[in-house]
C-alpha positions in Angstrom: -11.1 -16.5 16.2 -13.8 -15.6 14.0 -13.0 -13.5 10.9 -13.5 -10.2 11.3 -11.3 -10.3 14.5 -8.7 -12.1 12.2 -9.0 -9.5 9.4 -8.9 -6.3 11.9 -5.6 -7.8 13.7 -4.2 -8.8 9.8 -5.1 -5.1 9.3 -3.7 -3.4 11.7 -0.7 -5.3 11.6 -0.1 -4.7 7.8 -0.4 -0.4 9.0 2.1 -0.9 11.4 4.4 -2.7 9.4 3.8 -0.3 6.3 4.5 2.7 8.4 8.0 1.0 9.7 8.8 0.1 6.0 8.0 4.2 5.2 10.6 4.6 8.2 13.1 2.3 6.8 12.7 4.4 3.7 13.3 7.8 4.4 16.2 6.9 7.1 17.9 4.8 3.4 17.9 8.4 1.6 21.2 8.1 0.2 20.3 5.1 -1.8 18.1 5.2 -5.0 14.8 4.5 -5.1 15.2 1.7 -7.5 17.4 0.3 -5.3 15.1 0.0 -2.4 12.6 -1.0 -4.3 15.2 -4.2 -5.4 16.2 -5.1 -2.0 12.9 -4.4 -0.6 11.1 -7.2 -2.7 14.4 -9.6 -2.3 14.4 -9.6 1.1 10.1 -10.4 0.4 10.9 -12.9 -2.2 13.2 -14.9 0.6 10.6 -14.8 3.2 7.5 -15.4 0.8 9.6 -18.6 -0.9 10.7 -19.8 2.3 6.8 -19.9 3.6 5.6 -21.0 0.4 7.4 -24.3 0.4 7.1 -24.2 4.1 3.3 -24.9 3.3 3.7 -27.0 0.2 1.6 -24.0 -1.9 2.4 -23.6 -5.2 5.1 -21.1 -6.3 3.7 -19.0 -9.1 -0.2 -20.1 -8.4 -2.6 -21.7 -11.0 -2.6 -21.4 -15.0 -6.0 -19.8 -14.6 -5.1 -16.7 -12.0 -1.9 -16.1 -14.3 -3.2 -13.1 -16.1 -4.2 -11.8 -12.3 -1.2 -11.6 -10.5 1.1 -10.9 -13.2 -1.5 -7.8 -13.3 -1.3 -7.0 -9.5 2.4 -7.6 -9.4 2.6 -4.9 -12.4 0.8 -2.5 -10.5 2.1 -3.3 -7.2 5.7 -2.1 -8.3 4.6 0.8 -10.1 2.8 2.0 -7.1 5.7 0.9 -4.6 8.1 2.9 -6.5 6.3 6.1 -7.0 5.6 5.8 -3.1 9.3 5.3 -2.5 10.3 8.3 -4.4 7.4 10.6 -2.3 8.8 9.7 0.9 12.3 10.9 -0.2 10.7 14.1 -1.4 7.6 14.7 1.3 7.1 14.5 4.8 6.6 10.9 5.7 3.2 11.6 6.6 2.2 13.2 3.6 3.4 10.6 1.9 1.2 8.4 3.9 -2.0 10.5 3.4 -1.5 10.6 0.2 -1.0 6.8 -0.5 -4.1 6.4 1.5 -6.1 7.8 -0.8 -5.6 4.3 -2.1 -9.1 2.7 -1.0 -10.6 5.9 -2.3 -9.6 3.9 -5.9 -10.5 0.6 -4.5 -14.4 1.6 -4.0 -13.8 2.9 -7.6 -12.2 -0.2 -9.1 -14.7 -2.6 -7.5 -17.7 -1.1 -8.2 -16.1 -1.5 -12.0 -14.4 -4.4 -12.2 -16.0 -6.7 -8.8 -19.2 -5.2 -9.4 -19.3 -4.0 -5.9 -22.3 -1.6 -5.4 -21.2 1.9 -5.3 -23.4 3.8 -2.8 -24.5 7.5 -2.3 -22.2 7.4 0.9 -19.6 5.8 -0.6 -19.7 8.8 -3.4 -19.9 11.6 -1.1 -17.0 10.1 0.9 -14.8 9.8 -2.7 -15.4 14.0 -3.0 -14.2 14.2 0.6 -11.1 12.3 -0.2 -10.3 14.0 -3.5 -10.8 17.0 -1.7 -8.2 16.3 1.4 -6.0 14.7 -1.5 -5.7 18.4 -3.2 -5.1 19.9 0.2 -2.3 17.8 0.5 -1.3 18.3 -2.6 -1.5 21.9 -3.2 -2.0 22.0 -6.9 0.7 24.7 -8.1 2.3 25.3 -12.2 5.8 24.7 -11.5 7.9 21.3 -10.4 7.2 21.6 -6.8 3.9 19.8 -7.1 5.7 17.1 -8.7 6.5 14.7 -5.2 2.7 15.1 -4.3 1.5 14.0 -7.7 3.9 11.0 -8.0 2.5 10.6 -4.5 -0.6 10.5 -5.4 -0.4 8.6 -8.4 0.9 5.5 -5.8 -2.5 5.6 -4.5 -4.2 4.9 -8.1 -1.8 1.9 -9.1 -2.1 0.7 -5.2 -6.1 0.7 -6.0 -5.8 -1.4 -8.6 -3.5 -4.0 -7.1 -5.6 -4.2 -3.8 -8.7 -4.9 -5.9 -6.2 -7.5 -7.4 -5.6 -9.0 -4.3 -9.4 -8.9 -3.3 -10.1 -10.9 -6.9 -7.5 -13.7 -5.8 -8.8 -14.1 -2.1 -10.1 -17.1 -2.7 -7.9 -18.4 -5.9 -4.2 -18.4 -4.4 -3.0 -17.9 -0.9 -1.2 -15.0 0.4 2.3 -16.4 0.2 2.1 -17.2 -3.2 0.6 -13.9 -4.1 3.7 -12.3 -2.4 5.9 -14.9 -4.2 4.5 -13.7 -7.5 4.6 -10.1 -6.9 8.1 -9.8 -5.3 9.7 -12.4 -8.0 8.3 -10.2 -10.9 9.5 -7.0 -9.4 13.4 -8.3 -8.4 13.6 -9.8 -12.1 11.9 -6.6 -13.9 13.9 -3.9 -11.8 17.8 -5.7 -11.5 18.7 -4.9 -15.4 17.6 -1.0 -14.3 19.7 -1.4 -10.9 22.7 -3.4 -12.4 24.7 -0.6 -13.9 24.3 1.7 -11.3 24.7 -0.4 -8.5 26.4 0.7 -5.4 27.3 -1.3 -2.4 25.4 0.0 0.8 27.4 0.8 3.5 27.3 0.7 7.3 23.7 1.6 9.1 22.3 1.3 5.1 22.5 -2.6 5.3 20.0 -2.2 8.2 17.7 -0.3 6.9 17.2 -1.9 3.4 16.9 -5.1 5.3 14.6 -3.7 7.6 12.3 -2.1 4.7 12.3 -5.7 2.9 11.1 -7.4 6.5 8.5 -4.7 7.3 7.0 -4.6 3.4 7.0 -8.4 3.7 5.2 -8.4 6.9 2.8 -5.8 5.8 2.2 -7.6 2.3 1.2 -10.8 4.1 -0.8 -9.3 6.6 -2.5 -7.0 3.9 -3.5 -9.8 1.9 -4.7 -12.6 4.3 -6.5 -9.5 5.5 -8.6 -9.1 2.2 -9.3 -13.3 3.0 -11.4 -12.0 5.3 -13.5 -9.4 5.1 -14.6 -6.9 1.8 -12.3 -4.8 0.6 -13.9 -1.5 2.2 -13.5 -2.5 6.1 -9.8 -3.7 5.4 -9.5 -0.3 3.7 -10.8 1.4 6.5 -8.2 0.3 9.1 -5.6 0.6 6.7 -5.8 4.0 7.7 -3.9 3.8 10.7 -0.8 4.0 8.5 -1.3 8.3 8.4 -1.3 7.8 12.5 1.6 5.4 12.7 3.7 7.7 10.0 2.8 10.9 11.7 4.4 9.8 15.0 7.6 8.4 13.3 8.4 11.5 11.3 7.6 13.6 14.5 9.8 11.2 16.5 12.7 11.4 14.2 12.9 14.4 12.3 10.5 16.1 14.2 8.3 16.8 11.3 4.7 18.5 11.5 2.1 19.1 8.6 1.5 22.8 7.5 -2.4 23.5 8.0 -3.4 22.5 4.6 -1.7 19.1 4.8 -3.2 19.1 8.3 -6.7 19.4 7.2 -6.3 17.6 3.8 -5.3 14.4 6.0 -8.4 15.3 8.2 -10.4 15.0 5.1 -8.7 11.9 4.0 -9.4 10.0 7.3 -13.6 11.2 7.3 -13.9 10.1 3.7 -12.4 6.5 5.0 -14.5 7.1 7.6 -18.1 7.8 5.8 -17.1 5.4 3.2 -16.1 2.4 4.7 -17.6 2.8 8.3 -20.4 -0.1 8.6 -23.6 1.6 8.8 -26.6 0.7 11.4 -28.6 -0.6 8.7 -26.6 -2.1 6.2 -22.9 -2.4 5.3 -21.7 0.3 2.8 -20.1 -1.7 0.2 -22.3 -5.0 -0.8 -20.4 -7.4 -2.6 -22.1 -9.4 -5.1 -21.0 -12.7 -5.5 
């Protein structure tokens, strides 16, 4: 199978799996965020070291890549939790929209820190995306904006850790990336979860075992995905996530957008479109190597 067939499937099945995981999340809303996020990345941790030495890869990755993927795993949990805590607080798939605005910051990192070339298209697509991302949003002076922004600020520490994982491609494989990321999270979160530890009960057991599976499943997938093909066209596909979150929160609390959220998400999906669509005459991120 030649790569971009491998990194379309990779993608689509890291959407899926993240859109379950936002499931898993919102059906655990008696059980703190910091929580989740725990069990979430042990469950990932178990999986990722059980492939790891599966493979013979190395555990925590080379002395060289160190300063990367603590970095990535940093942002990763910062953006995981303030994602967490939208879905409890939003409609799943405003949540979703607004965590895609994450490739939005990718084209934004890249073209910093990867020196990928930042095109006209690319920029006009950013204004869409900021644009939907305000819809969603609704800007307002009081606390009630205060789940969008968290939202939204998932997106920008999200950006930053995909990039991450676009920088490692070709240093570390994906199970030791996952390895990395979920081992820094269980042992930096645990000392904030220990005191106020409660014991899940019932149905709960399933559904933090179920987000910790799914995240795991879309972590991997995410980042062999960025193995192979630029970050832009992996971004692009990511955005069947909104689709996939849409139908569960219809499906199970039988949740619809209002009209602005509606046409914010609308926004959101043409920007990914414009941005990361490949063009007739020439791809519309270049990455220079």
């Amino acid at each position: 199978m030649e790569s971009r067939s491998k990194a379309l499937l990779y993608a689509l099945a890291s959407a899926f799996s993240f859109a379950v995981m936002g499931l898993f999340v919102k059906l655990a809303a008696d059980v703190g965020v910091l929580e989740k996020v725990f069990f979430r990345n042990t469950v990932s941790l178990a999986i990722a070291l059980a492939i790891v030495l599966h493979n013979g890869r190395p555990c925590l990755g080379k002395r060289r890549n160190q300063f990367a993927l603590m970095s990535r795993s940093l942002l990763g949990v910062c953006g995981v939790m303030c994602y967490f805590w939208a879905i409890d607080h939003l409609l799943l798939v405003d949540a979703a929209m607004l965590g895609k605005l994450s490739p939005f910051f990718v084209a934004i990192f890249a073209a910093v820190f990867l020196r990928e070339h930042l095109t006209a298209r690319i920029a006009a697509a950013l204004v869409m995306g900021f644009a939907g991302g305000l819809l969603v949003i609704k800007p307002a002076f009081d606390l009630r904006v205060l789940p969008a922004l968290v939202g939204a600020s998932s997106a920008v520490f999200a950006g930053g850790a995909y990039v991450l994982l676009r920088y490692l491609r070709n240093r570390e494989p994906p199970e030791t990336i996952v390895l990395y990321f979920s081992l820094v999270t269980v042992v930096g979160v645990f000392p904030f979860v220990l005191p106020n530890l409660t014991r899940p009960t019932g149905i709960e057991w399933f559904w933090l075992l179920g987000i910790g599976v799914s995240a795991a499943a879309g972590q991997l997938s995410l980042t062999a995905s960025y193995r192979h093909a630029p970050a832009g066209k992996v971004a692009l596909i990511s955005y069947a996530t909104i689709v996939f979150s849409a139908l569960f929160g219809w499906l199970w609390w039988a949740e619809v957008p209002d009209l602005l959220s509606a046409a914010g998400g609308l926004l959101i999906l043409a920007g990914g479109f414009v941005a990361f669509a490949p063009a007739n005459e020439a791809p519309a991120v270049n990455h220079h190597r």
